[in-house]
FIPA-963335 format. One record per atom (N, C-alpha, C): x, y, z; residue in three letters. Coordinates in pm, whole numbers, plus 50000, padded with zeros to 5 digits. Last residue first. Example, Ala and Ser with C-alpha at 12.3 -4.5 7.8 and 13.67 -1.06 7.14 Angstrom:
<recs>
512854977550708SER/513674989450714SER/512905000350787SER/513194943150780ALA/512304955050780ALA/513204967050780ALA/
</recs>
This chain:
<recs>
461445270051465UNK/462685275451467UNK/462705287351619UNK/459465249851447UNK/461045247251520UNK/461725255851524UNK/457425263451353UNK/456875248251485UNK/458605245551531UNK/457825279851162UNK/456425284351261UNK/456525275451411UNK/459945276251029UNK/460065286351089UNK/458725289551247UNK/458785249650942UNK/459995248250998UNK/460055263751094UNK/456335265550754UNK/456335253950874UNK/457535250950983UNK/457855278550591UNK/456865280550686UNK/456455274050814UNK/459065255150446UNK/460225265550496UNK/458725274750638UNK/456975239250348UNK/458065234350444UNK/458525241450507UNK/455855257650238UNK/454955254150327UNK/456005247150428UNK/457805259749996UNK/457255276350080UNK/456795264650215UNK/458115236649861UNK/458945237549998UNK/458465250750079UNK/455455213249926UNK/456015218549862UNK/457055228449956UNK/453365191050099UNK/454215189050027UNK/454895199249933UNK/452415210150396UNK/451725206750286UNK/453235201950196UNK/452875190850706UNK/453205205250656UNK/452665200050531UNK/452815183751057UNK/452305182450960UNK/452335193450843UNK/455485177751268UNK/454325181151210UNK/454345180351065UNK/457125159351554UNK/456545155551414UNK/455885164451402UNK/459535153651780UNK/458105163451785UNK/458125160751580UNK/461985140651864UNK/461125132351830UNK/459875136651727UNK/463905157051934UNK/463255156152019UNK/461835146351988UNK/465985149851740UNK/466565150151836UNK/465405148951919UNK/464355151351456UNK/465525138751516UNK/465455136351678UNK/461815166851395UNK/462975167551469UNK/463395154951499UNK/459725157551073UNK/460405153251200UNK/461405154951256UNK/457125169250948UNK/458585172050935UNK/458795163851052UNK/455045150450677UNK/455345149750808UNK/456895158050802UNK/453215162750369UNK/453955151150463UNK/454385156750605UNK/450975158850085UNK/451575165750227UNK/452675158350332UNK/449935154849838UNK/450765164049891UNK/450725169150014UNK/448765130849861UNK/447895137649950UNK/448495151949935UNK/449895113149739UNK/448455117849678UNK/447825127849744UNK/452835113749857UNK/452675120149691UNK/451195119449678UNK/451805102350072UNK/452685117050040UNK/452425122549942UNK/451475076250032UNK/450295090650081UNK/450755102250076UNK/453385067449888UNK/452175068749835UNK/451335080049903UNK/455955085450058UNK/455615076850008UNK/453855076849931UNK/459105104550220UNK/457725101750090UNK/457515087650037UNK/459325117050534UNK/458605109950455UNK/458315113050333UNK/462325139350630UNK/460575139750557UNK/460865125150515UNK/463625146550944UNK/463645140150841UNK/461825143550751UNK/466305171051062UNK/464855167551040UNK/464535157350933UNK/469075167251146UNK/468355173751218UNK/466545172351204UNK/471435140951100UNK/470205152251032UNK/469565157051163UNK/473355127251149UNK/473405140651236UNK/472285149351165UNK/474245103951044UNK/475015118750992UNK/474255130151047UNK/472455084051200UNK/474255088251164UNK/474795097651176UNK/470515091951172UNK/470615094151282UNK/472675095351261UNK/470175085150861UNK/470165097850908UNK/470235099251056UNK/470865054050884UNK/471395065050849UNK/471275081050904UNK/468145048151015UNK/469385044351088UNK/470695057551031UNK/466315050850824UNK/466375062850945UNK/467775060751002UNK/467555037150623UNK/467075049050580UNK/467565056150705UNK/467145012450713UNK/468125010150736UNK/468355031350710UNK/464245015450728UNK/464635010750835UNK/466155014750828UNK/463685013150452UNK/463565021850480UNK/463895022750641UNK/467185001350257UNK/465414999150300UNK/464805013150385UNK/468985014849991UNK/468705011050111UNK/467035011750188UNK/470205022549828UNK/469475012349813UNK/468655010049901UNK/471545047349774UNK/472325039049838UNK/471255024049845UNK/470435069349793UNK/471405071849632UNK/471745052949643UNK/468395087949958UNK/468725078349941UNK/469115070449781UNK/469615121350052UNK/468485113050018UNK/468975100549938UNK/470305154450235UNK/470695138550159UNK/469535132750155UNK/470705188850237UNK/469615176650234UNK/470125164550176UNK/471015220250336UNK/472095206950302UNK/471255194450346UNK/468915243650223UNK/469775235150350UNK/470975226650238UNK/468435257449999UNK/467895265350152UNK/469005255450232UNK/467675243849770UNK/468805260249774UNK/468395264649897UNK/467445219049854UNK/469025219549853UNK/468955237849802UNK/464525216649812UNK/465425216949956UNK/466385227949967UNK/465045205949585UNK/464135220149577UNK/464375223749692UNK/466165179149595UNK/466795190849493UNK/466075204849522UNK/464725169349743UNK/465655172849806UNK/466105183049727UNK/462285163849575UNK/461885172249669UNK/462995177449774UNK/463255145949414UNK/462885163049357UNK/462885169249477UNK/463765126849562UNK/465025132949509UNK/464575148549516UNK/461615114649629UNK/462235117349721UNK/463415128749694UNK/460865111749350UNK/460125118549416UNK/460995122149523UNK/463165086149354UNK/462935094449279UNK/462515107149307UNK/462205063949571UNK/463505076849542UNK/463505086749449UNK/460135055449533UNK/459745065549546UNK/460535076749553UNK/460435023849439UNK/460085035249340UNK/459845050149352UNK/461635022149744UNK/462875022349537UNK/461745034349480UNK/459945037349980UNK/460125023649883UNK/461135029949801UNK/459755058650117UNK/459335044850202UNK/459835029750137UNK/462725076250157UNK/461975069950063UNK/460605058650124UNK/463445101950337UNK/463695091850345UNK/462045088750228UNK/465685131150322UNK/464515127750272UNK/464485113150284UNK/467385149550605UNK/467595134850524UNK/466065134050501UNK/468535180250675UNK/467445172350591UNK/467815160150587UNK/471195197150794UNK/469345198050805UNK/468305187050766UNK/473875185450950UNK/473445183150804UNK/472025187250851UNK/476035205351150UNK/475095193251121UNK/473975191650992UNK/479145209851115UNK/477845212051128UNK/476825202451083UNK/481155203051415UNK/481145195451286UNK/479655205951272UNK/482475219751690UNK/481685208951657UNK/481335204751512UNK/484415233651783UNK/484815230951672UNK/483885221951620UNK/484245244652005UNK/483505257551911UNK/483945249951804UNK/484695225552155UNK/483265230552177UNK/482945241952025UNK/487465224552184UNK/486575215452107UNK/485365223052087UNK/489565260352114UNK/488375247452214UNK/487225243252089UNK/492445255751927UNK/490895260151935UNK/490125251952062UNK/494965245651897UNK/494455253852036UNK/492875259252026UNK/494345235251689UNK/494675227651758UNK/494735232951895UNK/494205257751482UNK/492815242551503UNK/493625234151600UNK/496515268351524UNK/495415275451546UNK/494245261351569UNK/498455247651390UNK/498535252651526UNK/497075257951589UNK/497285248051156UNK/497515238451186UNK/497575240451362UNK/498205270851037UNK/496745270751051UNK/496365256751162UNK/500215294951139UNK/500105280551106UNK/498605279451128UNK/500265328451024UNK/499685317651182UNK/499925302951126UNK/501535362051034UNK/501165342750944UNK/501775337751067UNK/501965393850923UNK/502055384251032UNK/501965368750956UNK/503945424950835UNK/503075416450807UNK/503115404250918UNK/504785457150602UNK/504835448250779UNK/503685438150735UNK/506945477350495UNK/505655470050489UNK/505725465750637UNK/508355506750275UNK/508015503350407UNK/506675489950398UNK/509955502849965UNK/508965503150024UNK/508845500350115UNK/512205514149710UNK/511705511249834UNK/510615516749904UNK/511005491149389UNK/511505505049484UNK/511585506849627UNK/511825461749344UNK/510945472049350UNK/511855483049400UNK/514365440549422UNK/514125445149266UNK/513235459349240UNK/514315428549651UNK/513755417949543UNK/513675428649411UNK/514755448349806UNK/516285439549831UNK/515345430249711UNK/512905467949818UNK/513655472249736UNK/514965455749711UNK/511105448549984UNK/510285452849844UNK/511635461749757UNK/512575448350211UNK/512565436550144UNK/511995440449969UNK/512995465550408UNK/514025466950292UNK/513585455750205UNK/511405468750599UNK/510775475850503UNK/511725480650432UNK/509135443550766UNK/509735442450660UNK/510185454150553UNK/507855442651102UNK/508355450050973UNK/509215446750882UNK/506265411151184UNK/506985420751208UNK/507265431851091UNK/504995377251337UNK/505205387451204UNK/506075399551279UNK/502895349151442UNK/503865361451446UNK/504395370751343UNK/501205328151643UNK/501375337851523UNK/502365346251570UNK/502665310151778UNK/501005305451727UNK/500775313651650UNK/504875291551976UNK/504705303851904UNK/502985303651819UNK/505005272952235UNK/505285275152124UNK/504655285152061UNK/504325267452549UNK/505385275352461UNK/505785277252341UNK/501925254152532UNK/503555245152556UNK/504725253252540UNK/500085270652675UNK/500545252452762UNK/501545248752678UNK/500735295752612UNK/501175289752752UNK/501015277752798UNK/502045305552277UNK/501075294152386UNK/501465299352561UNK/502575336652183UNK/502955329452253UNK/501895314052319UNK/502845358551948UNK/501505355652026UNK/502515341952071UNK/505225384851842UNK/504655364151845UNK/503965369251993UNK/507085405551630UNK/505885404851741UNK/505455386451765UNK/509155434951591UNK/508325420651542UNK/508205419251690UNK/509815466651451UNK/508955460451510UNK/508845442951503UNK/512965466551262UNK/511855475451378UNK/511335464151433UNK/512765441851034UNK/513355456651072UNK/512085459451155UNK/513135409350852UNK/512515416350922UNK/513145429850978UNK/514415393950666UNK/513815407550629UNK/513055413650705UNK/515315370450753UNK/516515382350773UNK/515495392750724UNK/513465348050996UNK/513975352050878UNK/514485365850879UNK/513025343351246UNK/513365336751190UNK/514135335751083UNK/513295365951524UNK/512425356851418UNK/513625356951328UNK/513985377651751UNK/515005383951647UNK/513945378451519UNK/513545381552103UNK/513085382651942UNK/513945387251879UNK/514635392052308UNK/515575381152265UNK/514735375352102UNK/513345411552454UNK/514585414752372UNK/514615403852343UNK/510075413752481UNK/510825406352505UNK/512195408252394UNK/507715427952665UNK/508615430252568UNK/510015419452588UNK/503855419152652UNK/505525415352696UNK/506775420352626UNK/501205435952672UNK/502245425552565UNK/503125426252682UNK/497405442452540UNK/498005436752670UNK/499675427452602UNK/496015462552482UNK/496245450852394UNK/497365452952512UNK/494155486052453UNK/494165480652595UNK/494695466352564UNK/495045508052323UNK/493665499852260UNK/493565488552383UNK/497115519552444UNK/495475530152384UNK/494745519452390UNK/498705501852407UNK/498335504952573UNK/497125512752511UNK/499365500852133UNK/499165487052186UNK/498325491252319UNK/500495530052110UNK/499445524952038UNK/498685517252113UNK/502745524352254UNK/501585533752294UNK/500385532352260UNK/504555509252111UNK/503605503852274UNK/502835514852321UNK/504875523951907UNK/503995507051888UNK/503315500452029UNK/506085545851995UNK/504925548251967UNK/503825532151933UNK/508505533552081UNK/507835538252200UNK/506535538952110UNK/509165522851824UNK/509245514351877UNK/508215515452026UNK/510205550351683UNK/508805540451676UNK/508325532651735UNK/511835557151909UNK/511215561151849UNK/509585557951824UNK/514315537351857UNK/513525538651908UNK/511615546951977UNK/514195548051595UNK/513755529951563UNK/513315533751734UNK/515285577551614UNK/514045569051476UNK/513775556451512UNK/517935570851713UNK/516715576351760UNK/515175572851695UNK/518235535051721UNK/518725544451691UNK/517775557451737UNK/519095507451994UNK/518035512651883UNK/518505530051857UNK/520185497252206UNK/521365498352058UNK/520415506051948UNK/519215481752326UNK/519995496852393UNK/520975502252258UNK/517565462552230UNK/517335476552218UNK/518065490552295UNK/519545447352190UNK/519485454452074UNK/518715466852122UNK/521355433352460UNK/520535441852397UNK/520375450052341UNK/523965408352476UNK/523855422652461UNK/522445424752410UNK/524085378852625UNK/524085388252549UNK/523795401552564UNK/522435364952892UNK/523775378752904UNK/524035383052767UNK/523035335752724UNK/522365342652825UNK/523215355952842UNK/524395325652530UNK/524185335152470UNK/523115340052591UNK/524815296452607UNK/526035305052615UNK/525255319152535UNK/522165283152641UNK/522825287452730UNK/524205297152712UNK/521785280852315UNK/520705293252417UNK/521115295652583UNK/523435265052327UNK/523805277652225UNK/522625284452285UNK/522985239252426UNK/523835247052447UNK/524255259652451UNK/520185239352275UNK/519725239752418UNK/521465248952466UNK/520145249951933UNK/520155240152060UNK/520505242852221UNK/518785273251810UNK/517585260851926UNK/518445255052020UNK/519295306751729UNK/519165291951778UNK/518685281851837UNK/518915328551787UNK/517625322351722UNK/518165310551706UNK/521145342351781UNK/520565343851919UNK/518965332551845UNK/522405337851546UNK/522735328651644UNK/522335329751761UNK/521715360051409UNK/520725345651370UNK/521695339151468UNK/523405380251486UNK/522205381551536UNK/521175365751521UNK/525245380551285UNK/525735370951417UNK/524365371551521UNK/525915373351001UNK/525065375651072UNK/524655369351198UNK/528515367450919UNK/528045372950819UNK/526665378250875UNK/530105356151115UNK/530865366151051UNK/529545374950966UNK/528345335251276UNK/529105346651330UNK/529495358851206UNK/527725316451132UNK/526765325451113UNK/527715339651172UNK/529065286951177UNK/529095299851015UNK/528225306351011UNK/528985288051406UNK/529775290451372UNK/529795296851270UNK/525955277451396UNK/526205295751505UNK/527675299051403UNK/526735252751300UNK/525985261651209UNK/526075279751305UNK/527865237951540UNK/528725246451346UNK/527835254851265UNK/527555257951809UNK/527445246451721UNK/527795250451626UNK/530405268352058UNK/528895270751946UNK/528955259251875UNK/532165273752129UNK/531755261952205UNK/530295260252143UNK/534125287252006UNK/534235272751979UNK/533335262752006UNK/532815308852067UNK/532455305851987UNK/532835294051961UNK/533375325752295UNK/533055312752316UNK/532925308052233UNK/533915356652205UNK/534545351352336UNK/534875329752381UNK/532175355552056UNK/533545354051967UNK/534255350252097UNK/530055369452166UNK/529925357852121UNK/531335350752108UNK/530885394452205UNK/530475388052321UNK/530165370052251UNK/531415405051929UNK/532655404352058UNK/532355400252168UNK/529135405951817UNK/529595394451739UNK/531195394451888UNK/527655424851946UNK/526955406951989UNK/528215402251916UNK/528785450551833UNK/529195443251999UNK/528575427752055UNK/528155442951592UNK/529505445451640UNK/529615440751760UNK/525595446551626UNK/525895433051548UNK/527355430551577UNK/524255473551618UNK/524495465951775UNK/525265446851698UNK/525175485151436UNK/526335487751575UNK/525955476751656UNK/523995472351298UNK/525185473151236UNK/525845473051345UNK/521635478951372UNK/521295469051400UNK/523335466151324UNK/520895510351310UNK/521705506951446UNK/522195493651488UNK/520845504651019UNK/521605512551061UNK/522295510851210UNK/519055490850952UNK/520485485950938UNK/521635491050954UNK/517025492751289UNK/517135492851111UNK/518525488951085UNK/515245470051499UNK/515905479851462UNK/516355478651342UNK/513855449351664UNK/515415446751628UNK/516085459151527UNK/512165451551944UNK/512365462551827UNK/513785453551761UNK/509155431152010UNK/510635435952040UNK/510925445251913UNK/506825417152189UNK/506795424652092UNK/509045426252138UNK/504365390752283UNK/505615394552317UNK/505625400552179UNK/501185380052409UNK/501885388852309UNK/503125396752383UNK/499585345352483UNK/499765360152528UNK/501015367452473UNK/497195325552511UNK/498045327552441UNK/498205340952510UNK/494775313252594UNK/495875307052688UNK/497035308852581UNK/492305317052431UNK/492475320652575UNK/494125323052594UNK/491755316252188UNK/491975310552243UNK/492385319552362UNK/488685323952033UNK/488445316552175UNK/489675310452245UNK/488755333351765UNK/488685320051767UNK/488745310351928UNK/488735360151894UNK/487755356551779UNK/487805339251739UNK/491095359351936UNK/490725363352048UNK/489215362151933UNK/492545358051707UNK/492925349251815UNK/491765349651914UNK/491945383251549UNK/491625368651545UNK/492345362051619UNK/492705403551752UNK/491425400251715UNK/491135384651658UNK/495755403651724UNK/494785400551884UNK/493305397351873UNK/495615409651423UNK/496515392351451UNK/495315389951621UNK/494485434551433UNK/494005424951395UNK/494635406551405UNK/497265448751635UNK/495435443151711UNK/494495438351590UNK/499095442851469UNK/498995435951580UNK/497715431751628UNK/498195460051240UNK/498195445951190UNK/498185438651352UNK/497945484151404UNK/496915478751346UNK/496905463451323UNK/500455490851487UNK/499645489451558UNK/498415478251482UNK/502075490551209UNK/502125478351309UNK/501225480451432UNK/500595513351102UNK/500305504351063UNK/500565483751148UNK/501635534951253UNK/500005529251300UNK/499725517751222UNK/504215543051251UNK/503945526151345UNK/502595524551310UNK/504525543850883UNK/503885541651034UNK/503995533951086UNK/505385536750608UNK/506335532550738UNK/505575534750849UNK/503225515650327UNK/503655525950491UNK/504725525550610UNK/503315496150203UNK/503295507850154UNK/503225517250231UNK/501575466650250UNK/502585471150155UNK/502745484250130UNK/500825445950424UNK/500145459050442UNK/502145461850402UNK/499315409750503UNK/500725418650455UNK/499875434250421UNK/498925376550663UNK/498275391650618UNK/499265399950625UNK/497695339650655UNK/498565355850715UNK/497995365850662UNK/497965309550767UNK/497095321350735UNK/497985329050775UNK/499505283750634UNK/500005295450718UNK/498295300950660UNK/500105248250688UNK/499005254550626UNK/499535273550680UNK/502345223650571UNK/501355229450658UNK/500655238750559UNK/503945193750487UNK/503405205850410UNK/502505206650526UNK/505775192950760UNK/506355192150644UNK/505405202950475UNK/503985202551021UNK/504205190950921UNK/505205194550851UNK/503175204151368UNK/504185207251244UNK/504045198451161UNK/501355192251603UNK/501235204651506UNK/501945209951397UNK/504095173351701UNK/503065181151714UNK/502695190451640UNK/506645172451444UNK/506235171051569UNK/504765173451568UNK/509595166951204UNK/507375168051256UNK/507595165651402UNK/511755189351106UNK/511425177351205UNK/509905175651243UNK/511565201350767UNK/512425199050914UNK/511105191451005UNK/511235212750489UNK/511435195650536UNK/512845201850682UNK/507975229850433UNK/509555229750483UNK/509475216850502UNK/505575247050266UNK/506615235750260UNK/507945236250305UNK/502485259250265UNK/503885257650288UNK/504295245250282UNK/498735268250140UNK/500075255150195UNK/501535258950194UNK/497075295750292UNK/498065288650142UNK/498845276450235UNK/495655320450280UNK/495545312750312UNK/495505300650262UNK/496265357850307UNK/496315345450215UNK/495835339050346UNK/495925393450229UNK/495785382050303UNK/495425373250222UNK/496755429950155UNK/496575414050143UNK/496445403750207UNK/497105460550052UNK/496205453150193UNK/496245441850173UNK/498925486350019UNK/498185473149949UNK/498155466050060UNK/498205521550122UNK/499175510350135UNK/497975495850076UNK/498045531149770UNK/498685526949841UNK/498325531250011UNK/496615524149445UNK/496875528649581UNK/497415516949665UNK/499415516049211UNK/498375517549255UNK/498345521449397UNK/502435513349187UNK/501855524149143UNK/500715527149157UNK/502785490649302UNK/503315502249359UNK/502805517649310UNK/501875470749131UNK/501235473849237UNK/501145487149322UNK/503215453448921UNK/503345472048933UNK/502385475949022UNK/503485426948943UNK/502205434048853UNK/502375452448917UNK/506295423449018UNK/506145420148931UNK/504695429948872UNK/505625438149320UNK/506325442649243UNK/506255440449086UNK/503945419949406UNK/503685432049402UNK/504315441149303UNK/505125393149394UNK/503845398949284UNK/503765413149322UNK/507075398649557UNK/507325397149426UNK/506365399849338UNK/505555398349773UNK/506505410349758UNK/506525406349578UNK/504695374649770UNK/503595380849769UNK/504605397749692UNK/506945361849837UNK/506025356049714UNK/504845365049691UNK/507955365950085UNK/508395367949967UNK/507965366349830UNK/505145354850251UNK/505765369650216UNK/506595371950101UNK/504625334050299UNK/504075341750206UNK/504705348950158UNK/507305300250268UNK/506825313750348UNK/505855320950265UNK/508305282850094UNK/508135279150258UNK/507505287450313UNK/507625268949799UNK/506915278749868UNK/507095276150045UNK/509415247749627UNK/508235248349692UNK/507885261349766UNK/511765261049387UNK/511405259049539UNK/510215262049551UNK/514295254349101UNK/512765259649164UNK/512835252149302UNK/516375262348873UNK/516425260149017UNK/514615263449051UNK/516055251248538UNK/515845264248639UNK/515495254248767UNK/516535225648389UNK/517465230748406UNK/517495246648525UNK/513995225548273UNK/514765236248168UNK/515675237948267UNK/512695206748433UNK/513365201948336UNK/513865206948248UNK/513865225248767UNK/512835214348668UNK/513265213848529UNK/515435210049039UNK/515525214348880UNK/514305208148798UNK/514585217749336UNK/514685209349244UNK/514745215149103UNK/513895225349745UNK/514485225249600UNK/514815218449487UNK/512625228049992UNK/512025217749925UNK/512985222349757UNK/514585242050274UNK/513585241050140UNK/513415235950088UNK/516185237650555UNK/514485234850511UNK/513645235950384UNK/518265245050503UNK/518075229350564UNK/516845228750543UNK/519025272150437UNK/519755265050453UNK/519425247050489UNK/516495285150414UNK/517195284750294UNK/517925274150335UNK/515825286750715UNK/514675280550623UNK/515385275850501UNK/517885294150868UNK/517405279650876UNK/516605274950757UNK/519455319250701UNK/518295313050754UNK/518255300050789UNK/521135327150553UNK/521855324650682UNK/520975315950751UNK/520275338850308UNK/520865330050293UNK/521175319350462UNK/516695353050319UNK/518255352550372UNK/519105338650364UNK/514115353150202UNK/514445352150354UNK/515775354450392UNK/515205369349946UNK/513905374450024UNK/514235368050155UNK/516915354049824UNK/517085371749857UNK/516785374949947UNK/516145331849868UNK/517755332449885UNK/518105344949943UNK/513835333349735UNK/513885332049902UNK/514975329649941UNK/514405339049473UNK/513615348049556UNK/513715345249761UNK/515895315449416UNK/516615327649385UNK/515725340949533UNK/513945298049283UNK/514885295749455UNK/515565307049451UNK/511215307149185UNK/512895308349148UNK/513605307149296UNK/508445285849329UNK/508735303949295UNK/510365297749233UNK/505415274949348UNK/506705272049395UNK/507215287749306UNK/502395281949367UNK/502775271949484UNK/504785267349472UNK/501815319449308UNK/502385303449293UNK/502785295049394UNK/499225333349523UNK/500655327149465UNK/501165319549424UNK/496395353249606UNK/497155338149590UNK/497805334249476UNK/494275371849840UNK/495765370049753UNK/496095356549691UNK/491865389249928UNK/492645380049919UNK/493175378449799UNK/492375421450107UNK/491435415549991UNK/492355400250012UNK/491585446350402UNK/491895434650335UNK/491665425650226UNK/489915458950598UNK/490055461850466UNK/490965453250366UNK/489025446550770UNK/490105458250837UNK/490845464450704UNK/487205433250737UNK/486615440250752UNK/487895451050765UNK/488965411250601UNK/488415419150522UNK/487835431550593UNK/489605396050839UNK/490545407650722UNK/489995417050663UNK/487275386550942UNK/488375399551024UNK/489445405550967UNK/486955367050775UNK/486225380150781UNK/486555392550860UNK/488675355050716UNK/488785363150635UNK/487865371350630UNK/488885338351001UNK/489975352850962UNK/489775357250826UNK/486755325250962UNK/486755335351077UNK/487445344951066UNK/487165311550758UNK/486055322550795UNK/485835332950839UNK/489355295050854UNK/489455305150764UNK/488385314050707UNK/488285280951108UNK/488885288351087UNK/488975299351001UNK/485665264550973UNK/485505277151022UNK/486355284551031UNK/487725250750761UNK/486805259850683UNK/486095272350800UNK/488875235650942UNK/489745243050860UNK/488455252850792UNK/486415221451085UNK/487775231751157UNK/488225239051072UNK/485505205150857UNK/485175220950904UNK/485535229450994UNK/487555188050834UNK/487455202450734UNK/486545212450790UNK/487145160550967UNK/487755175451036UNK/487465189650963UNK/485795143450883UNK/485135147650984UNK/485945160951040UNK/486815139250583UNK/485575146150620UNK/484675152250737UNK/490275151450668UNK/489195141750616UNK/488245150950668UNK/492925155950553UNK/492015163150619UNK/490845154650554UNK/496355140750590UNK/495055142950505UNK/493755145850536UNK/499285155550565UNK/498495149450650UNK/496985151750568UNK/503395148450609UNK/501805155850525UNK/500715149850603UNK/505065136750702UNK/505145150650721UNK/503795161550665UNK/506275111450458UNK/506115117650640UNK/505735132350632UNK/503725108050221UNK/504925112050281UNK/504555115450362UNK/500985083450228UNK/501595096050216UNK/502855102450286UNK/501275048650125UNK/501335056450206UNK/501435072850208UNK/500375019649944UNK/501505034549910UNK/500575043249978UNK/500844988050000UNK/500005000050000UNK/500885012550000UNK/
</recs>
């Protein structure tokens, strides 16, 4: 039997509507904050996320999905939005339209590093990008829409760390004095910190292994290193945040993941395991470092995967199907049909495709969770009229066979 690769996972019929309320939920809290949706090629020029995340990255370096396709061009699966989104911006001349460009996705990724819990190999990111402003009001904003949907999907038991890593200007000085507090121990770094020192010694505070987060306690802080301008903004992002009563942590030891971030970045935090659940930050050399002009942005992306997994059960219940038309007999499926087809532009109605007796009929629809069933049989069809029946509480009435009288009826005796 041929199995699906490690690291993927196949959303069956009883889960999708996690994934479908989720992304409801946040594309209606995009949109209302003005937001349109976006969507990208599923692989791009390995070139772009060489530029766009950084060579130094974990992601470029061990996690991309890369391959020649058959003209011989380097291509890569898609690990991140952002650089893929920058590019269309740029590519369809975006810049010249209004501005700032408002976007949100909700797209598969691809990294090959370690599954665990909630991680796959191909996941899922929801995010959202705001192309064309240096304001902090814009990282105010994107923050308290990231606090809104979280706080719109019920989870509780997350809470917001913010940090400034500053422009390339002060982030130069402060890179000097981390690379002479590091350089002190560096033998005792792992090989990859090792070949990060010279060229970006800040991606070795974003290390994992357990050693290399002990010898970098006591580092130096970037934000005593922020310039006037970065700090600056940085005071006006927690002013903002305290106006709207968005409750954070400042935590120096944010740097994230990838190299195009500047100023502001931000992660919503678990508290039952510590792991991260959304995050983002300013990006606002990246739209000139891919080719465009320069442009101030900022942006966030949630694993979707994570999010349906801190959701409470309760708000994730499955929805329940309205109708099962049950046949009394074969010859009456038919009839049974029309009367689902005339249903089906009001509910979600099944009806018997399957052979099945009329005993085995109800058994079904107790299955799948109908909520009301109709009879048709001879007296149905001479009498036009039939019976509605709640599942759950048993209560039966009597309604005329067409659907106004159904939909009347349902509104008059159940709803």
């Amino acid at each position: 039997m041929i199995q699906k690769p490690k690291g993927t996972k196949d959303v069956l019929q009883d889960e999708i509507y996690n994934w479908i309320y989720t992304e409801n939920v946040a594309s209606c809290i995009f949109e209302n904050y003005g937001f349109k949706e976006i969507r990208i090629p599923t692989f791009e020029y390995t070139e772009l996320f060489e530029r766009g995340v950084g060579d130094t990255t974990d992601v470029v370096q061990k996690e991309m999905y890369t391959f020649n396709d058959k003209g011989g061009r380097s291509i890569t699966l898609r690990p991140e939005g952002t650089a893929g989104i920058v590019r269309s911006f740029i590519e369809n001349g975006l810049s010249s339209k209004l501005l700032p460009f408002k976007a949100y996705y909700a797209m598969p990724m691809f990294r090959y590093e370690n599954v665990q819990k909630g991680r796959y190999r191909e996941f899922n990111q929801i995010g959202a990008e705001i192309i064309g402003t240096e304001s902090y009001m814009a990282d105010v904003e994107l923050i308290s829409m990231a606090d809104k949907l979280l706080n719109e999907l019920n989870l509780k038991d997350v809470y917001l760390t913010i940090n400034s890593i500053g422009c390339p200007k002060c982030r130069s000085n402060y890179q000097k004095v981390l690379k002479e507090f590091i350089e002190k121990n560096i033998d005792e770094y792992c090989n990859t910190c090792k070949s990060r020192l010279e060229k970006n010694p800040m991606r070795i505070l974003d290390c994992k292994e357990k050693r290399c987060k002990e010898l970098n306690k006591g580092a130096p802080v970037i934000l005593d290193y922020l310039c006037k301008e970065c700090k600056e903004h940085f005071e006006n992002v927690q002013n903002g945040l305290n106006s709207l009563g968005i409750k954070y942590v400042i935590d120096s030891s944010i740097v994230r993941g990838l190299d195009y971030y500047t100023k502001t970045v931000f992660e919503f935090i678990s508290k039952i395991d510590g792991y991260t659940v959304l995050a983002g930050g300013r990006y606002d050399g990246l739209v000139k470092e891919l080719g465009g002009i320069d442009t101030p942005a900022f942006g966030f992306a949630a694993g979707e995967e994570r999010l349906i997994s801190l959701i409470p059960q309760e708000d994730l219940q499955d929805e329940q199907l309205e109708f099962y038309i049950v046949s009394m007999e074969e010859k009456y499926d038919i009839e049974a049909m029309k009367i689902a087809n005339e249903l089906r532009e009001y509910f979600s109605v099944q009806t018997n495709i399957s052979s099945r007796s009329f005993n085995a009929q109800m058994k079904y629809a107790n299955k799948i969770n109908a909520q009301y069933t109709i009879v048709i049989g001879e007296n149905e069809i001479r009498s036009k009229k039939c019976k509605i029946k709640e599942m759950k509480t048993g209560k039966e009435v009597e309604s005329k066979l067409d659907v106004e009288s159904i939909l009347n009826t349902l509104d008059e005796e159940f709803m």
